[in-house]
Structures are given as C-alpha cells and as structure tokens.
Backbone as a ProteinNet text record, in pm:
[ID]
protein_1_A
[PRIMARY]
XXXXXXXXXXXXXXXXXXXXXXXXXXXXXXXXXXXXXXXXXXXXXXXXXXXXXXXXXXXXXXXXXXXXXXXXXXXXXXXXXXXXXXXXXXXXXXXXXXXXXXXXXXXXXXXXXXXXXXXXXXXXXXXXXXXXXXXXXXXXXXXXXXXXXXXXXXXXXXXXXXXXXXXXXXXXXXXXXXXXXXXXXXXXXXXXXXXXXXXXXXXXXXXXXXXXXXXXXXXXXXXXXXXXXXXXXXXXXXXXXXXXXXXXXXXX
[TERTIARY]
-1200.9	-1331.6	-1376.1	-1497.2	-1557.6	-1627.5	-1539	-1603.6	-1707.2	-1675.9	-1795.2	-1731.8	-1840.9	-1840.8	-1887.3	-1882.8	-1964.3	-1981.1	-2088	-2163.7	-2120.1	-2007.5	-1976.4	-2037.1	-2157.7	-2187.9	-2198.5	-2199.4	-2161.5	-2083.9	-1956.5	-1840.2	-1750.3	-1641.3	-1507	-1419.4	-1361.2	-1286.6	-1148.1	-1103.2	-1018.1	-919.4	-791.8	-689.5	-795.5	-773.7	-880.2	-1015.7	-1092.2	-1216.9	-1151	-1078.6	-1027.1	-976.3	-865.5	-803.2	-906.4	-987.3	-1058.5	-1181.5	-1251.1	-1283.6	-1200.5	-1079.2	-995.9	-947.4	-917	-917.2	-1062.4	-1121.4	-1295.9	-1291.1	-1208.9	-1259.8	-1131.7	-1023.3	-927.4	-943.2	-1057.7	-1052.4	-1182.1	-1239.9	-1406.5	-1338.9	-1253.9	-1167.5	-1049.4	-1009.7	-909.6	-765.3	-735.9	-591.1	-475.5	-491	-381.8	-396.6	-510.9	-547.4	-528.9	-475.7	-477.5	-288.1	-222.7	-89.3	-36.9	-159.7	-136.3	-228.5	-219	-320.1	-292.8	-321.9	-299.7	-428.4	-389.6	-490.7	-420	-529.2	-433.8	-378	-280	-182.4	-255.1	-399	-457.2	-485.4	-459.8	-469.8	-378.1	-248.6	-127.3	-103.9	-199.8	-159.2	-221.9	-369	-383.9	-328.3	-198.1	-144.1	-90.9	-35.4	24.8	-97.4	-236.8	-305	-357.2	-329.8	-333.1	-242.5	-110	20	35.8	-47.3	-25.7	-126.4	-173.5	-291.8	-252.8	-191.4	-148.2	-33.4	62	219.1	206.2	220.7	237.5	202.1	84.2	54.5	105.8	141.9	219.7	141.4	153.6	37.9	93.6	69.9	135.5	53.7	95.8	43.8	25.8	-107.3	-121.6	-17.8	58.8	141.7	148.5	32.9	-66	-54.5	-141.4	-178.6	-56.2	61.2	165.9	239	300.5	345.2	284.5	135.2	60.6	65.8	54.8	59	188.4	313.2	478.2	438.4	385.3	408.4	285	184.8	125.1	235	316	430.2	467.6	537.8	668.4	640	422.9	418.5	326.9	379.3	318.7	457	421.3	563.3	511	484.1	479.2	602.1	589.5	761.5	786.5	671.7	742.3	606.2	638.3	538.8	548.4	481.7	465	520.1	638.9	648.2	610.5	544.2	536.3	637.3	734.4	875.9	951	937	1020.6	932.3	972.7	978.4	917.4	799.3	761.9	774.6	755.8	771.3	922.6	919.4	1037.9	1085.3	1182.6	1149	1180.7	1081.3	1069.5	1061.6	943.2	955.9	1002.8	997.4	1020	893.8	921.6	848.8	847.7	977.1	1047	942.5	898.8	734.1	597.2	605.7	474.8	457.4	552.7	562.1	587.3	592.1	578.5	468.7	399.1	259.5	114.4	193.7	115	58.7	167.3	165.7	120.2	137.8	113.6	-70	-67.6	-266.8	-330.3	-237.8	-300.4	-345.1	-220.8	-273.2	-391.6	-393.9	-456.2	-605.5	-601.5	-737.2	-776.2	-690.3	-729	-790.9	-734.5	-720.9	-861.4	-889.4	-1014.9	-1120.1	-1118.9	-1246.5	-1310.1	-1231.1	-1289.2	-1291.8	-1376.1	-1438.5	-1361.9	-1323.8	-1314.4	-1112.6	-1027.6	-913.6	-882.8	-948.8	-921	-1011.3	-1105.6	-1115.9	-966.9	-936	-822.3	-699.6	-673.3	-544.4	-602.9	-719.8	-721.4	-667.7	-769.8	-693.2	-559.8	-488.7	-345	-290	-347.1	-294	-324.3	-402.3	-462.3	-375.6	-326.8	-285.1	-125.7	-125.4	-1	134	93	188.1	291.4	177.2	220.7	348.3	395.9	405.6	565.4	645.6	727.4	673.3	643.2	531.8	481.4	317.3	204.7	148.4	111.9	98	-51.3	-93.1	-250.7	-319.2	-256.4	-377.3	-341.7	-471.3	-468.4	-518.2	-583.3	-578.5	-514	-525.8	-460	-533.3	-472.9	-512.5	-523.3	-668	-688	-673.8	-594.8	-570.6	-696.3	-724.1	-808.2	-752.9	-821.3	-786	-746.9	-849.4	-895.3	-819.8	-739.8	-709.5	-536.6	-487	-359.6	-279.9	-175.9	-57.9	-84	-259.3	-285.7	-213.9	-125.9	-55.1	75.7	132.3	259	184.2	53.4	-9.2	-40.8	-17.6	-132.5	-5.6	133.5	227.8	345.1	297.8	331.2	272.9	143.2	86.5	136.6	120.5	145.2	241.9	365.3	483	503.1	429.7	433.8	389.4	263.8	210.9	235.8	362.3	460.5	469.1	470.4	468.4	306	209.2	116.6	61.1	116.5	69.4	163.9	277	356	264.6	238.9	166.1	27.9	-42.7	-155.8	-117.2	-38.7	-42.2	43.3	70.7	54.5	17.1	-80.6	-178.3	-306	-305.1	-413	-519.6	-547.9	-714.6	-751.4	-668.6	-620.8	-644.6	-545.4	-516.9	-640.6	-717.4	-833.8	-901.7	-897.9	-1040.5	-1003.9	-862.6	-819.1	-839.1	-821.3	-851.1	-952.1	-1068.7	-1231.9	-1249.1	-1170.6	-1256.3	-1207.3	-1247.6	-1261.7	-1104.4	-1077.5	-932.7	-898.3	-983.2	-926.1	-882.6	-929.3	-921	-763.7	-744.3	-638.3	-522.7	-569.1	-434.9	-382	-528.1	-436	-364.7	-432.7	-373.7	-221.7	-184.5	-50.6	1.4	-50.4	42.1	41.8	-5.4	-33.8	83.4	92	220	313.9	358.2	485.5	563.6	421.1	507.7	532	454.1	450.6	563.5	612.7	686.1	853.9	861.5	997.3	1037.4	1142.2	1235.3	1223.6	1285	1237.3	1160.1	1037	931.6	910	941.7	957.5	1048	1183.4	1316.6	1244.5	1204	1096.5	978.9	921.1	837.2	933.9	999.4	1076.4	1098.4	1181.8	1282.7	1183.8	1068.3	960.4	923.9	881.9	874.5	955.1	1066.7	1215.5	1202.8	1200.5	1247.7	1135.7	1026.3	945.5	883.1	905.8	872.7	857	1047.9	1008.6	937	886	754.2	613.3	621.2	473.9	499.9	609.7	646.9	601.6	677.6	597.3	489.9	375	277.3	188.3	194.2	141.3	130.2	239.6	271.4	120	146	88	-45.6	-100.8	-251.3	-313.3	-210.8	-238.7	-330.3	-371.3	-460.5	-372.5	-242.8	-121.3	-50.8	-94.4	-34.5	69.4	155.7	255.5	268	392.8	388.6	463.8	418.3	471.4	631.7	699.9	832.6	879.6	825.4	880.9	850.4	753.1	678	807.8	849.2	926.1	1052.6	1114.3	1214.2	1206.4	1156.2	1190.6	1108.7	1063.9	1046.6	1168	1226.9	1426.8	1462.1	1465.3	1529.8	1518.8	1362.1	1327.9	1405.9	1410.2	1482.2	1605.6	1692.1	1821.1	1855.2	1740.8	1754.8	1736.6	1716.7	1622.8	1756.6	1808.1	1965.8	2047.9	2085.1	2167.7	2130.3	2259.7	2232.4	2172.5	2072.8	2010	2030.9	2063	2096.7	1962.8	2018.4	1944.1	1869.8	1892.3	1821.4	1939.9	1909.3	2032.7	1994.7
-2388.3	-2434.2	-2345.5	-2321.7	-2198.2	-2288.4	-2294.2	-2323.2	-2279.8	-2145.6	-2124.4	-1936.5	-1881.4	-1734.4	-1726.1	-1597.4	-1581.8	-1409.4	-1434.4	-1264.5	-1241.1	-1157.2	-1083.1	-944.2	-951.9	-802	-802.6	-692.2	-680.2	-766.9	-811.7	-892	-766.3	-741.2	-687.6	-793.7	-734.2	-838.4	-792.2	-858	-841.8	-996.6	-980.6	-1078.6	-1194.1	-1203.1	-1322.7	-1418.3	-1253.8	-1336	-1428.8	-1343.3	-1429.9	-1530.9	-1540.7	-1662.2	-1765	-1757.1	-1882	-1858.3	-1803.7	-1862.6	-1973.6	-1864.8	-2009.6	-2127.2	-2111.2	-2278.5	-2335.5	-2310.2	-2340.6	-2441.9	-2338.4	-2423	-2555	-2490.6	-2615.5	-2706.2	-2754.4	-2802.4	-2901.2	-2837.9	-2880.8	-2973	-2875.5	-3012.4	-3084.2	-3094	-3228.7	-3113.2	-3120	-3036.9	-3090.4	-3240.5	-3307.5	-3272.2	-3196.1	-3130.6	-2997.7	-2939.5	-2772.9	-2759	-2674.8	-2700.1	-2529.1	-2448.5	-2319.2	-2187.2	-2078.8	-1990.3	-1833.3	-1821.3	-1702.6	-1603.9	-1467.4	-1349.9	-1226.4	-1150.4	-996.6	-985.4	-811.9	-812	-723.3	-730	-638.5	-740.2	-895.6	-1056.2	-1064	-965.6	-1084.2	-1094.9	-1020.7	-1030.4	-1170.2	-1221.7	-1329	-1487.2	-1433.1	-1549.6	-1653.6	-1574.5	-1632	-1730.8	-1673.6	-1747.7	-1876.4	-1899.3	-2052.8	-2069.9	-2037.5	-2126.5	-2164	-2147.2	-2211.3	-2283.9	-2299	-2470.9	-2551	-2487.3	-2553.2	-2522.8	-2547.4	-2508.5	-2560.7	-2637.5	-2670.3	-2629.9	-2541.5	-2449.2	-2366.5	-2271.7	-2187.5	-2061.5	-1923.4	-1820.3	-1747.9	-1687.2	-1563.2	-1481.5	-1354.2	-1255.4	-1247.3	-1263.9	-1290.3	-1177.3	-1234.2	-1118.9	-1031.8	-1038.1	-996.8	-831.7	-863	-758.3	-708.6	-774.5	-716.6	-643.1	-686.3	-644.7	-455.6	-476.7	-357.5	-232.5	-291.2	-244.9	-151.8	-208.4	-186	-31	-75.8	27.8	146.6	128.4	239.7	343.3	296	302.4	405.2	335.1	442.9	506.6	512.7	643.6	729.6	750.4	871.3	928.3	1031.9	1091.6	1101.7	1007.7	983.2	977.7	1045.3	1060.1	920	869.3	710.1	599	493.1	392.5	278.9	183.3	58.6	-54.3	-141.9	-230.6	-411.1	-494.5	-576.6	-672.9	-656.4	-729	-718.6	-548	-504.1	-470.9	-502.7	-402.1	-249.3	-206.2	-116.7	-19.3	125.8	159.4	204.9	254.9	258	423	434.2	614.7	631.3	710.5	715	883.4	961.8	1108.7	1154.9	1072.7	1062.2	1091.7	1214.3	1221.2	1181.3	1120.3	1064.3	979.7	918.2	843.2	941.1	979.2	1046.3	1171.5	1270.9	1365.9	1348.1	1233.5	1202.1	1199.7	1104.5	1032.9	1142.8	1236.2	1370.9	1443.9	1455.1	1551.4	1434.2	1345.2	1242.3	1246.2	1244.9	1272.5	1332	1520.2	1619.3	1576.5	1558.3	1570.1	1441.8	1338.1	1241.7	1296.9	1375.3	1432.5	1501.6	1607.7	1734.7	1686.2	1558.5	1489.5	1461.8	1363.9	1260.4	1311.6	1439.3	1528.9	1592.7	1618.2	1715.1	1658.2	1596.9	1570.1	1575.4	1741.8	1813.5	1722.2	1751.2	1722.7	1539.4	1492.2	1332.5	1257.4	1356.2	1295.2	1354.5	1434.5	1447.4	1401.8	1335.1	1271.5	1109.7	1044.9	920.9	959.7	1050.4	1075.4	1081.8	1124.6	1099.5	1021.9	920.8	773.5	688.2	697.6	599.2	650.1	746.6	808.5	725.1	651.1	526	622.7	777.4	864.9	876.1	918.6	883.7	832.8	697.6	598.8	539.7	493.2	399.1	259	224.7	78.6	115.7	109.3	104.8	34.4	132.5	-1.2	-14.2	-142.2	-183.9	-127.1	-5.1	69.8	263.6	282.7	429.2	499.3	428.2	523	514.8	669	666.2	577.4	557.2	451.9	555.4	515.1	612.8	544.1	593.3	565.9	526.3	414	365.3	305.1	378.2	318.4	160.7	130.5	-54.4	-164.2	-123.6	-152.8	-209.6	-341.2	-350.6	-263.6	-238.2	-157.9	-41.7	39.4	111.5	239.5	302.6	421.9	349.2	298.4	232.9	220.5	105.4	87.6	202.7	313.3	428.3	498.3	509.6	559.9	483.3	380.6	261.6	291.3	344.2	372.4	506.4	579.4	729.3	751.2	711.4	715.8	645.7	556.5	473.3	566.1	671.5	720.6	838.6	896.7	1015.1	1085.1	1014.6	1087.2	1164.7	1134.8	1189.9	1283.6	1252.8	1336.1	1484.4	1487.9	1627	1652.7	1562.8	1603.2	1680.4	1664.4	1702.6	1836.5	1903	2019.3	2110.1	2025.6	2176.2	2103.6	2038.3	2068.6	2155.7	2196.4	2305.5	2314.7	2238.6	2191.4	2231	2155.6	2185.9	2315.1	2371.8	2524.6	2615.1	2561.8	2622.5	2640.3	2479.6	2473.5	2509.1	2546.9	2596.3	2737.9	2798.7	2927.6	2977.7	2889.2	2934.3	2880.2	2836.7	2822.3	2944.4	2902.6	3005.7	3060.5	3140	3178	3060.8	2975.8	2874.7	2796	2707.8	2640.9	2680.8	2761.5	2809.2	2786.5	2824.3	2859.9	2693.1	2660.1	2463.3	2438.3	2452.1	2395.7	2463.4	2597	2608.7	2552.9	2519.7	2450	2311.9	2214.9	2104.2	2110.8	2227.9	2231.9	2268.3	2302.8	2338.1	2232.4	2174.6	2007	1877.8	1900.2	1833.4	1835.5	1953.1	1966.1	1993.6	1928.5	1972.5	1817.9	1829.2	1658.3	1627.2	1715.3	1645.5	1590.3	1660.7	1542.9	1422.7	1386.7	1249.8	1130.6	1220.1	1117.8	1116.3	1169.2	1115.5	1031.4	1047.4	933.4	786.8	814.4	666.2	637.5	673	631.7	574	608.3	576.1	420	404.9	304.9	168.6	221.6	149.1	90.3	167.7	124.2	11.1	46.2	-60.6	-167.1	-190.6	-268.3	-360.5	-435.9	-566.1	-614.6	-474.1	-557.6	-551	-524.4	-539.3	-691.2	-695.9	-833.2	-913.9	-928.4	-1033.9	-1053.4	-926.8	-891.2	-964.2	-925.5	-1001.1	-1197.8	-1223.1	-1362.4	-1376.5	-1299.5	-1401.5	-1377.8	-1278.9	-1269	-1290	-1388.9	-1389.7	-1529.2	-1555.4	-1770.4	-1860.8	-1817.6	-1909.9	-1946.6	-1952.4	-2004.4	-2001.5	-1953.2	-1958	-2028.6	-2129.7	-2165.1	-2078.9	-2110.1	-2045.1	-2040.2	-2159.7	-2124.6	-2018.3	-2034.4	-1918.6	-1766.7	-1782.9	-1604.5	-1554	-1708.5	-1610.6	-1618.1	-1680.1	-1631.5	-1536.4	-1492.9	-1381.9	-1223.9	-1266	-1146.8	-1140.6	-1243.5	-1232.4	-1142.9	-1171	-1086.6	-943.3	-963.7	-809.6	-697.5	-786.8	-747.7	-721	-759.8	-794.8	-678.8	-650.9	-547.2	-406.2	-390.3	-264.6	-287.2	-361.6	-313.8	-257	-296.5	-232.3	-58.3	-13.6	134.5	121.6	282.2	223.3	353.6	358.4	449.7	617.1	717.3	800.8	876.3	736.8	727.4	779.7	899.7	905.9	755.1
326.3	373.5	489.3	474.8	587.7	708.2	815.6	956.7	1042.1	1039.4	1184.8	1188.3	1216.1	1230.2	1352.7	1426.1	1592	1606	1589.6	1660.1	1801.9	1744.5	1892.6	1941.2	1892.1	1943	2096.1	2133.2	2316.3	2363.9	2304.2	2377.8	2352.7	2508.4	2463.4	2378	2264.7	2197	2250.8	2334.9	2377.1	2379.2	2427.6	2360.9	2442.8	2553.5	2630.4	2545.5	2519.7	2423	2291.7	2234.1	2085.6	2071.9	2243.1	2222.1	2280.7	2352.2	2426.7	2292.8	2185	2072.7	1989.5	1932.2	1881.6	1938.5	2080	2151.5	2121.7	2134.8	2094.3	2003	1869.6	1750.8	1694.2	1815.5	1794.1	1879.7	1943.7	2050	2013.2	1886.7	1826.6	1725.4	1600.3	1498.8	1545.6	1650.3	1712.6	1713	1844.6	1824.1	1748.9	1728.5	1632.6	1518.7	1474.7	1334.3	1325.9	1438.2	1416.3	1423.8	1294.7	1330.2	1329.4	1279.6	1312.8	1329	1355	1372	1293.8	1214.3	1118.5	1180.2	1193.2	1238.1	1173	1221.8	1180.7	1267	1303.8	1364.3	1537.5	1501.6	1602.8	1716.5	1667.3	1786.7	1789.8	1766.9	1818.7	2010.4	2071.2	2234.1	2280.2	2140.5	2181.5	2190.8	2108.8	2092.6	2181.1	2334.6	2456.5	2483.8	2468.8	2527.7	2492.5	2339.6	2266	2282.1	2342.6	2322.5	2396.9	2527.4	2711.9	2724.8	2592.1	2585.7	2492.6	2416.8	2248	2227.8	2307.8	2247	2129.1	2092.6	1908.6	1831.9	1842.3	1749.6	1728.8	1604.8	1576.5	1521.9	1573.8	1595.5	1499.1	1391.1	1347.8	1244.8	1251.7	1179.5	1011.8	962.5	807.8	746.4	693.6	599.8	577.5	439.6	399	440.4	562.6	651.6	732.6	770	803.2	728.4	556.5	454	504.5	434.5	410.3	501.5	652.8	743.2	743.7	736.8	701.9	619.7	499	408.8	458.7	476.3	583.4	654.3	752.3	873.7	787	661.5	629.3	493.3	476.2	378	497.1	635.8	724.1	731.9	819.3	855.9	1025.1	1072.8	1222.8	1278.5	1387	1463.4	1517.5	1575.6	1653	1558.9	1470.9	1402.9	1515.5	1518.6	1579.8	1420.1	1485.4	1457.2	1504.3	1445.3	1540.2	1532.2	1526.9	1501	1630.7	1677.9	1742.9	1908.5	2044.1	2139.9	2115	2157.1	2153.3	2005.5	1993.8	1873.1	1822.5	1693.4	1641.9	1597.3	1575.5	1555.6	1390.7	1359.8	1208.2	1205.3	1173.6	1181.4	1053.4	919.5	778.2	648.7	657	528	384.9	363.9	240.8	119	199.4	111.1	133.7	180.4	222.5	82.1	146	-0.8	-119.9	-202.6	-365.2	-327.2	-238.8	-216.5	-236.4	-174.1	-130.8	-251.7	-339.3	-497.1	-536.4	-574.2	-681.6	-664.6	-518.8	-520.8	-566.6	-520.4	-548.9	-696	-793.6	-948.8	-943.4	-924.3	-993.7	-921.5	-850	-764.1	-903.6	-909.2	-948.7	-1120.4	-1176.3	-1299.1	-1310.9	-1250.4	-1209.9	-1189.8	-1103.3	-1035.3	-1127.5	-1247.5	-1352.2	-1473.2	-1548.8	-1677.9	-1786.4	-1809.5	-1945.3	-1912.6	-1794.7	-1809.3	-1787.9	-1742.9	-1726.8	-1883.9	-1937.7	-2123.8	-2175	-2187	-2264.7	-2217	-2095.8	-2017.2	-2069.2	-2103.9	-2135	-2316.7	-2395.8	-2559.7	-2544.1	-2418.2	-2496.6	-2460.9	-2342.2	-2307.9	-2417.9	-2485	-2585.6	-2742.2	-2735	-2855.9	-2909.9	-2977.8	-2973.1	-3021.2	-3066.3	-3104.5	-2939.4	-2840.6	-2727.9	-2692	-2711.2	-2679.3	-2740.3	-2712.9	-2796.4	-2802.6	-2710.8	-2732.9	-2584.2	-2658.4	-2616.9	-2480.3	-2355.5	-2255.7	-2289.8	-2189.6	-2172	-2091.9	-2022.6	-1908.4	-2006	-1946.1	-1983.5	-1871.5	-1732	-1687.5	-1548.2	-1395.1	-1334.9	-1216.6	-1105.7	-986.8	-874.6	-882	-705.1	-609.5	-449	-365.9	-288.7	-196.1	-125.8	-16.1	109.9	224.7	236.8	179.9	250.9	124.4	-15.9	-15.6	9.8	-34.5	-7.5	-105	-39.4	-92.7	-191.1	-142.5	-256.5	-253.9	-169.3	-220.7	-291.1	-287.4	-329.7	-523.8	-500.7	-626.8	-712.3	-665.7	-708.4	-755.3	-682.3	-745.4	-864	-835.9	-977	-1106	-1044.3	-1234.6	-1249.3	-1126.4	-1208.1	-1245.4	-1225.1	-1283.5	-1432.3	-1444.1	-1518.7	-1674.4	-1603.9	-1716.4	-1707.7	-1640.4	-1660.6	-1770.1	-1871.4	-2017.3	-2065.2	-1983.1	-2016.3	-1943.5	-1793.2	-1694.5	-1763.7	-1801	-1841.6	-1981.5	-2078.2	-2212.4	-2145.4	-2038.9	-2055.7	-1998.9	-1897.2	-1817.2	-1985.3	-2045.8	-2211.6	-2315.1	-2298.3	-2379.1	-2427.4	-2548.6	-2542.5	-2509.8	-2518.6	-2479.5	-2332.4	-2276.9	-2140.4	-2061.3	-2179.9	-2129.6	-2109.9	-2255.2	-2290.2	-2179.5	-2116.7	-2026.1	-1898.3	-1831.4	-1721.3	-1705.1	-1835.2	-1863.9	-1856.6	-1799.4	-1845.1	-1694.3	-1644.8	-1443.3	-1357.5	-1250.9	-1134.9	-1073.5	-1059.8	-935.3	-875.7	-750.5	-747.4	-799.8	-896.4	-989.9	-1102.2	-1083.2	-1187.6	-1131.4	-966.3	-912.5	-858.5	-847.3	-835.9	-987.7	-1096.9	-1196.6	-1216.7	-1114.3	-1175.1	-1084	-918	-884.4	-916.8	-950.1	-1036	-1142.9	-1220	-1318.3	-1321.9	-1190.8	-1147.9	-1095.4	-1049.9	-964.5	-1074.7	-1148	-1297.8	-1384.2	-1371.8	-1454.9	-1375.8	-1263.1	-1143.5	-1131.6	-1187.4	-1197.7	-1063.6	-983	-897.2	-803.2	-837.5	-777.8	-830.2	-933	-1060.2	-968.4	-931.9	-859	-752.7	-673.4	-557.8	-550.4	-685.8	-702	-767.8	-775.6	-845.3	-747.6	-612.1	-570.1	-462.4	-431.9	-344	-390	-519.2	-614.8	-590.4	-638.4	-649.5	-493.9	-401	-295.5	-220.5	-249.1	-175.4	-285.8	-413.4	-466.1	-465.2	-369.6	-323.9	-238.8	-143.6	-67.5	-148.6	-200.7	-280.8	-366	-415.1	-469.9	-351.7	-242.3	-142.5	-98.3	-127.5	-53.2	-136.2	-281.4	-403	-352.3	-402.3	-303.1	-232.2	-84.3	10.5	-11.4	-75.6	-100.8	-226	-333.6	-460.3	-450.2	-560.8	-577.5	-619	-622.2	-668.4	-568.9	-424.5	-326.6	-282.6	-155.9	-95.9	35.1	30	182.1	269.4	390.6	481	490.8	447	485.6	367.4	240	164.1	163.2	226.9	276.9	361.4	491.1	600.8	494.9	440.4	373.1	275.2	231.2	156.3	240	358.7	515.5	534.6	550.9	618.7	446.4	364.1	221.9	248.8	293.9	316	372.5	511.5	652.7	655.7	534.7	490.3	407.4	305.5	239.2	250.4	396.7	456.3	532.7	574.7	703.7	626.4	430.2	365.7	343.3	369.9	270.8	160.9	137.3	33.9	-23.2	-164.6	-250.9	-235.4	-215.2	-228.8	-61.6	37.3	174.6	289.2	357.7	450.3	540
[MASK]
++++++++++++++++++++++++++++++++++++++++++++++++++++++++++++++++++++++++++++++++++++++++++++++++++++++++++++++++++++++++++++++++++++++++++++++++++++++++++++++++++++++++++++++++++++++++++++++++++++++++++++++++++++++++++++++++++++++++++++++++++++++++++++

C-alpha cells in the first residue's frame, strides 16, 4: 500500500533529513504499528537515528539492493570495495569477474551493433540442428546499469548460447560480411575470434557463473512476487557468508 511521497528538492538528504522523515511517518501510523524500516544501503547512517526514538524498530538494508550491490564489488577490479557488513572497506584489487565480463561484452557488442551478424547468430539459435534439445531464448542479454544482477544475467545467457556464439565466428556468411568492412572492423572481428574460440575464456566465464549463482538465487527471492520473509532472506545471507569463507575451487 502506497503512503506518502515528499519533494525534497533543495533539502540536503542527509542521514538527519531521512531519519526525522521516517520518524514522521512512524509517528503518523502509530509506532505500535511500525515493526521495521527497509531502505537502500545509501540510509544506512540513518538508521541510529530511528533507533534512539524507536528502539524496536528494526532498520535494515533491502537485499535486493545489497545482494546487487555485492556483485557490482566483485565484477570491478577496485583495489579497496565498500562492504556494508564490515568496518570500513575491504581489499579486493581482483579482476577475476571483471575479465570474462569484459570479453563477454566486447562480443555481444560487436554481435548486436551490426545487423548482417546478430540475423545470422539468431538463424543459428533457432536452427534445432543447432541444438541437442532446443532452448526457449535465441537471443543474447545486454548488460544494463540499472538493472539487478545484469552482468552476472548477461553472462548466464552467453554461456548458455556458447554453441552459437563459436558457430557464428565460422560461419560463412559471416565471413562473407566481415570480409567486405573496414580495417577496423576486421581487426575487432579477429579479435572477437580469437577470444571465441580460446577455452579459456569459456572456464572463466563458467567459473564466474558457477561461482555467484547462488547469489542471484537469493537475489531472485527477495525481489521476486512470490514473497520472502525476512527470517529466510537472513538465512540463506548467513549460507552465503558461509559459502564465500569456504575455499572455492579454481579461486586463490
């Protein structure tokens, strides 16, 4: 149910303003009716300040947006990320997600941008010769800032449709029409098929995959219409947390 919105233009939104809004509005529907406060993770400084009017309320960061946030962190290769779990930041300086992430663009860029090669990359997604059994998508997923978990999402399909991304860099058609563009243009498509065709950029895209899947499994959860309560979100955050302290195959 939608309460109440507030034009903050010319207010600093700062932890102060946000929290003395939300005392506002817990203070308007009866504090015996307010039992918690969900925000993004950019209010969590406001939280001290409903909890030294409202101890009983319980403040915490939408998932959601924490999950997503997480996987942001560790597809940069930033030397120090911000965790909000932890005391200040954490030291990362890991390119490990970032570079599948990186190639996997270049192609689905280089795919998408041009006409003549993303018609003949859908003919051979659709082609059931293709295929041992047939999936329901044919095509690839472009990365978008704003949405959730979209580089993680974006390297789920492309792997997925691995068998076509290698069918199209020799296919003739292909060749034909690479053969008829400019110097530039050529010289991306060979590097496009060098990386295409190098196992191991493939085990780098899996293992990128593999490894964060189960947070996209949770992430799904808390932003899906099938509802999650809160105590099962934080338990399977602790799974998470549990599964990220183990060695993990492939990860120094």
């Amino acid at each position: 149910m939608f309460l109440e919105a507030l034009d903050t233009s010319g207010n600093t939104k700062d932890a102060r303003f946000i929290a003395d809004f939300i005392i506002k509005i817990i203070e308007a529907r009866g504090p015996a009716n307010i039992v918690a406060v969900c925000m993004d993770g950019a209010c969590i400084s406001s939280f001290k300040f409903i909890n030294d009017t409202y101890p009983h309320v319980f403040c915490f960061i939408c998932p959601a947006h924490l999950l997503d946030n997480f996987l942001k962190n560790v597809f940069s290769d930033k030397e120090k990320i911000k965790m909000k779990s932890i005391e200040g930041d954490w030291d990362w300086g890991s390119s490990i997600f970032l570079d599948p992430f990186t190639e996997a663009w270049d192609i689905i860029k280089f795919v998408t941008h041009h006409s003549m090669p993303h018609s003949i990359f859908r003919d051979i997604a659709k082609d059931p010769k293709t295929w041992v059994e047939t999936p329901s998508f044919c095509n690839l997923i472009r990365w978008g800032e704003t949405r959730f978990a979209s580089r993680l999402l974006m390297l789920q399909r492309y792997h997925s449709l691995r068998i076509v991304v290698e069918s199209l860099v020799s296919n003739i058609e292909y060749k034909r029409w690479l053969a008829s563009q400019d110097a530039d243009k050529r010289r991306k498509g060979e590097e496009i098929r060098l990386t295409v065709q190098d196992h191991g950029h493939w085990e780098n895209v899996w293992r990128a995959v593999r490894v964060l899947n189960p947070v996209l499994t949770v992430l799904r959860l808390t932003d899906g219409k099938t509802g999650a309560t809160l105590g099962k979100v934080w338990g399977l955050c602790a799974e998470l947390d549990a599964l990220y302290r183990k060695e993990i195959d492939g990860i120094d």
